[in-house]
N, C-alpha and C positions, 0 to 999 in steps of 0.2 A: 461513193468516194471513200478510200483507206482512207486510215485513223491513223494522224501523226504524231509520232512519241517524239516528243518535242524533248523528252531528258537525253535523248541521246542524238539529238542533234549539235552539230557543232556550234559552239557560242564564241565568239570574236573575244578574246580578252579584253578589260576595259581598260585604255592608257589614261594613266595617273594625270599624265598633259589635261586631258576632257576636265577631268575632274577639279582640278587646280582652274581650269579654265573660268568655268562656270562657276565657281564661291567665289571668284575674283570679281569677276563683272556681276552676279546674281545674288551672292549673299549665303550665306549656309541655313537660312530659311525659306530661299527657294526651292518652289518644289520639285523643279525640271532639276536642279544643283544637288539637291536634296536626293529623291530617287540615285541620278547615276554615283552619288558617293555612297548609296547603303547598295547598288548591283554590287558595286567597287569592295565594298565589307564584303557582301555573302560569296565572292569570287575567292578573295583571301580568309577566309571561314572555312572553305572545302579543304583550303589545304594546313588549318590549325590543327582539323580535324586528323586530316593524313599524316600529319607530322609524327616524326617519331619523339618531340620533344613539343608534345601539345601546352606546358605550361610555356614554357620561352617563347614558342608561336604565334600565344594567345599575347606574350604581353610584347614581340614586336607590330603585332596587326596593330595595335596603341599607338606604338612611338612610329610608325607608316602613318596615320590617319593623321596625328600630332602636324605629320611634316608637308602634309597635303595642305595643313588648317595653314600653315607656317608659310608655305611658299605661292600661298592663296591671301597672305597677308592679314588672317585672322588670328590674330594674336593670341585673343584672353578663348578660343575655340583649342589651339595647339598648347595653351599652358593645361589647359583642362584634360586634354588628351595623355601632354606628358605625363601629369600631375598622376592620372588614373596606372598607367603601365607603371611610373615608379612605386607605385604602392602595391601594384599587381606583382614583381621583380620581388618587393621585400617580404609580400606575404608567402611567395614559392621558395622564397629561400635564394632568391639569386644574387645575391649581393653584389657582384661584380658590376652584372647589367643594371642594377638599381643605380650604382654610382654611376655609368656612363652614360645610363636618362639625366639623373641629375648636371653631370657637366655638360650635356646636350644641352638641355633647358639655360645654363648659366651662359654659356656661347653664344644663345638665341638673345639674352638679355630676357627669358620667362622668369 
């Protein structure tokens, strides 16, 4: 039987829907909710990576997870997400982005 390189096999993007889905109904300590939202990180990981602007990548992958925790209805889960990217924003120096997490979070009522 060949031997399948499963890294270059093609992988289905994971839609944000699933994911939103399942913290809704299962909670962000479940582990079925749990698993597909850290595929859902290491999917958007490859491309912090590839970015040509790897500190802003890293801190919108934050304010992404933020708005998963957010529209999944885990509130004090997306204040802790924002919380982290706006302090990621101000320790890169990004200041613009750091204000637009913080009026983000203020509009969410975080």
């Amino acid at each position: 039987m060949p031997e399948t390189d499963f890294l270059s096999e093609s992988v289905e993007p994971i839609n944000p829907q699933q994911v939103i889905y399942l913290l809704r109904n299962k909670g962000p300590n479940d582990p079925e909710a749990r698993s597909l939202l850290e595929a859902w990180i290491l999917q958007y990981e490859e491309q912090v990576v590839e970015s040509a602007d790897p500190a802003t990548a890293s801190v919108l992958l934050n304010v992404y997870r933020a708005r998963l925790y957010l529209a999944a209805d885990h509130h004090e889960c997306a204040r802790e997400n924002f919380e982290e990217a706006r302090q990621q924003s101000y320790q890169f120096g990004l200041d613009e982005l750091s204000q637009r997490i913080e009026d983000e979070m203020n509009r969410a009522g975080l």
